[in-house]
C-alpha positions, -999 to 999 in steps of 0.1 A, spaced: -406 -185 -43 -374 -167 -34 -376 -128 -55 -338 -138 -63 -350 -167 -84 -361 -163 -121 -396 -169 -130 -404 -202 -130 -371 -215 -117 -372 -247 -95 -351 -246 -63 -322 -271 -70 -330 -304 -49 -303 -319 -31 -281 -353 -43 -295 -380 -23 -270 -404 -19 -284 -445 -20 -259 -473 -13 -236 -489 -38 -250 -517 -55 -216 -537 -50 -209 -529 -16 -236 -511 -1 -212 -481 10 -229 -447 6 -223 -437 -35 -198 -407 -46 -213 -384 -71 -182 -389 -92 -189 -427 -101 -228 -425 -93 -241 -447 -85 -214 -466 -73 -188 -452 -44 -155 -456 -63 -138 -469 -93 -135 -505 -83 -169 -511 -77 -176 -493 -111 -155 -519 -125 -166 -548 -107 -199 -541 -122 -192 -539 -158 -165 -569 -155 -199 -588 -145 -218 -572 -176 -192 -580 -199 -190 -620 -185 -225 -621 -188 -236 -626 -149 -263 -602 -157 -289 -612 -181 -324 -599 -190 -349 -631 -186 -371 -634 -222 -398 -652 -235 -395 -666 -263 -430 -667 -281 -439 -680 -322 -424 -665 -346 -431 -630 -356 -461 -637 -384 -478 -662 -360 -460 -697 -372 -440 -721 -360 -408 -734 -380 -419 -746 -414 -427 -786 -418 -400 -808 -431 -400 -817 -466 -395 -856 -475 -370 -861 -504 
């Protein structure tokens, strides 16, 4: 450990950069993780459309049962 460093302090690690996920162009810490403010916005345009979507499985209702029966009038 350097003596300049307080007790206990961690040495800083360096930014590594990884690609855009739009383009693939090396990311800017500014709009991290993307490299600029288009891309930024390219994502979120395809949030807000809906392009991205987490997949779910549906299972039976939450105490165990189906939908109730029908009733015959």
């Amino acid at each position: 450990m350097n003596d300049n460093q307080p007790k206990g302090a961690r040495a800083a690690l360096p930014f590594v950069s990884k690609p855009c996920p739009i383009c693939t162009k090396p990311s800017v810490e500014r709009y991290r993780p993307f490299c600029s403010k288009r891309c930024a916005d390219v994502d979120l345009n395809r949030w807000l459309k809906g392009a991205y979507a987490i997949p779910v499985v549906e299972d039976e209702d939450e105490d165990g049962e189906g939908s109730a029966p029908e009733r015959e009038s």
